[in-house]
C-alpha positions in Angstrom: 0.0 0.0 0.0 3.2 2.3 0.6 4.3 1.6 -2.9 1.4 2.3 -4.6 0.9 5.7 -2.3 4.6 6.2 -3.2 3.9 5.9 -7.0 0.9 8.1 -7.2 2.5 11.4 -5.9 5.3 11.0 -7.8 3.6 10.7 -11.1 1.2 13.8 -9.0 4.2 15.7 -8.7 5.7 14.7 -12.7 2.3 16.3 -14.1 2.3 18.9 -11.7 6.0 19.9 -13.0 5.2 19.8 -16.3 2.4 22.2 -16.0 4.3 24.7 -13.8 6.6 24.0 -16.6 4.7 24.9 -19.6 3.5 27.8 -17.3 7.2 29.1 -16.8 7.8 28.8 -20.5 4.3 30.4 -21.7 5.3 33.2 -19.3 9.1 33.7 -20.8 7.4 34.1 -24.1 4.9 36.3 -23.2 8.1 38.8 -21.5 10.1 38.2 -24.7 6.3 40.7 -26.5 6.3 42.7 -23.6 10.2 43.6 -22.8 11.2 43.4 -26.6 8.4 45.3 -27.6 9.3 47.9 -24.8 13.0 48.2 -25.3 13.3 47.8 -28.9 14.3 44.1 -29.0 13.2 42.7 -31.9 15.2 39.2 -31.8 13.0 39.1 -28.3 9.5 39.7 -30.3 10.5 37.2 -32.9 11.2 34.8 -30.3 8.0 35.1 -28.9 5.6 35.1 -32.2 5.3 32.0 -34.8 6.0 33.2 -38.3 2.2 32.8 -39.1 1.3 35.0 -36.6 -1.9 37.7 -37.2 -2.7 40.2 -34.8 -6.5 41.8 -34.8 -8.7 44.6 -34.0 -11.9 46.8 -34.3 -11.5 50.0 -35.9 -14.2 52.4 -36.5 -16.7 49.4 -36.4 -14.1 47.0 -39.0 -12.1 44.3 -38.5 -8.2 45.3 -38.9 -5.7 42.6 -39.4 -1.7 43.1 -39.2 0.7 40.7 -39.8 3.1 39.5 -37.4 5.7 40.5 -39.8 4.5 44.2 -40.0 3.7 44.6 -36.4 7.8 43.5 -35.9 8.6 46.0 -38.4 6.8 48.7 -36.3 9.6 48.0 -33.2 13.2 49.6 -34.5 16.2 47.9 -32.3 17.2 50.2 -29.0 14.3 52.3 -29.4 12.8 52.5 -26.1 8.7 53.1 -26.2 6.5 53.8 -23.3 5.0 50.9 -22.6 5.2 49.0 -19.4 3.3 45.7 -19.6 1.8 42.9 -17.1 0.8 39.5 -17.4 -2.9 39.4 -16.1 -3.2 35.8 -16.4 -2.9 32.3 -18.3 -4.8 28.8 -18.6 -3.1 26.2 -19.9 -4.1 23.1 -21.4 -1.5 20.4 -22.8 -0.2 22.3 -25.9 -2.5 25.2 -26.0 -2.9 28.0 -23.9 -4.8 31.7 -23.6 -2.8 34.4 -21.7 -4.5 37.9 -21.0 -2.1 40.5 -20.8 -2.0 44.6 -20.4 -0.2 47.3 -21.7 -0.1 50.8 -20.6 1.0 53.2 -23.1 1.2 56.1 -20.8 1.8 58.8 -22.9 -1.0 58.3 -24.9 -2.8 57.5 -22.0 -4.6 54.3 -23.5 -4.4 51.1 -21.5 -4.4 47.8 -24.2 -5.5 44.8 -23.9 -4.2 41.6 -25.5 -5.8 38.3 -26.0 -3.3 35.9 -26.7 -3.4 32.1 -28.2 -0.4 30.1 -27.6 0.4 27.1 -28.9 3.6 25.1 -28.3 5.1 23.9 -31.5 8.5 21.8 -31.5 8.6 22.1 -27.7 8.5 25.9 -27.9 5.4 28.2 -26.6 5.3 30.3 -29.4 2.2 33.3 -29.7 0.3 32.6 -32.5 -2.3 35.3 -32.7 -3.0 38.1 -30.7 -6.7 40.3 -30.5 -6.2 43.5 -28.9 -8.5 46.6 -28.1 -7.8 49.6 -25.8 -9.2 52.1 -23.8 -8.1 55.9 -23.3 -7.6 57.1 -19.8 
C-alpha cells in the first residue's frame, strides 16, 4: 500500500512539474512581446511570435488585421517606447494556452489589452495570434 501511495504522488508531482513547466515557459514568451516590444528588441519579439502570426482589431466598427511581420517592423532595435506591460493571467491546457495580458502606453494614456493564443510547437510556446482593443484614460 506504501508503494502504490509512493507511486501516485510522484507521477502527481511529474504532471504537476510539467504544467508549472509549460506555465514558466508560456510566461518567458509572453516577457520576450512585452520587454522586446518595450525596449526595442526585436530578436525578443521574434522569439515570442510564430511566423504565421496575425494580430486583430476593431477600428471604427471593421475588422483590422496586421501581420506578425509588419507589427515587428513597427519596433526599430534600441528604441525605447513607453509601454510598461503585465501578465494578467494564463490557462493552460496540454499544448494550447490563452494568456490575458496589459499594456499601458502612458503617454498616450490608452491602457491595451491583448488576448493571446499560444500554442507550443517543436517544444516551444510560441504566440500565435494576438486580439487586442484599448481604452483611453
Amino acid at each position: 500500500m506504501k508503494n502504490i501511495f509512493v507511486l501516485v504522488l510522484c507521477m502527481l508531482s511529474v504532471t504537476f512539474s510539467s504544467a508549472q513547466s509549460d506555465k514558466d515557459q508560456i510566461t518567458e514568451t509572453l516577457l520576450n512581446y512585452i520587454e522586446g516590444t518595450a525596449n526595442g528588441v526585436t530578436e525578443r519579439i521574434k522569439k515570442a511570435f510564430h511566423k504565421n502570426l496575425n494580430l486583430y482589431t476593431i477600428d471604427n466598427d471593421t475588422l483590422r488585421i496586421t501581420s506578425g511581420k509588419k507589427y515587428i517592423g513597427y519596433f526599430k532595435e534600441g528604441q525605447k517606447r513607453d509601454r510598461v506591460g503585465k501578465i494578467v493571467s494564463i490557462d493552460v491546457v496540454h499544448n494550447a494556452a490563452m494568456a490575458k495580458v496589459e499594456i499601458d502606453v502612458s503617454g498616450m494614456k490608452r491602457l491595451y489589452t491583448d488576448y493571446m493564443m499560444l500554442l507550443k510547437v517543436k517544444g516551444q510556446w510560441k504566440i500565435i495570434h494576438k486580439s487586442y482593443t484599448h481604452i483611453d484614460y
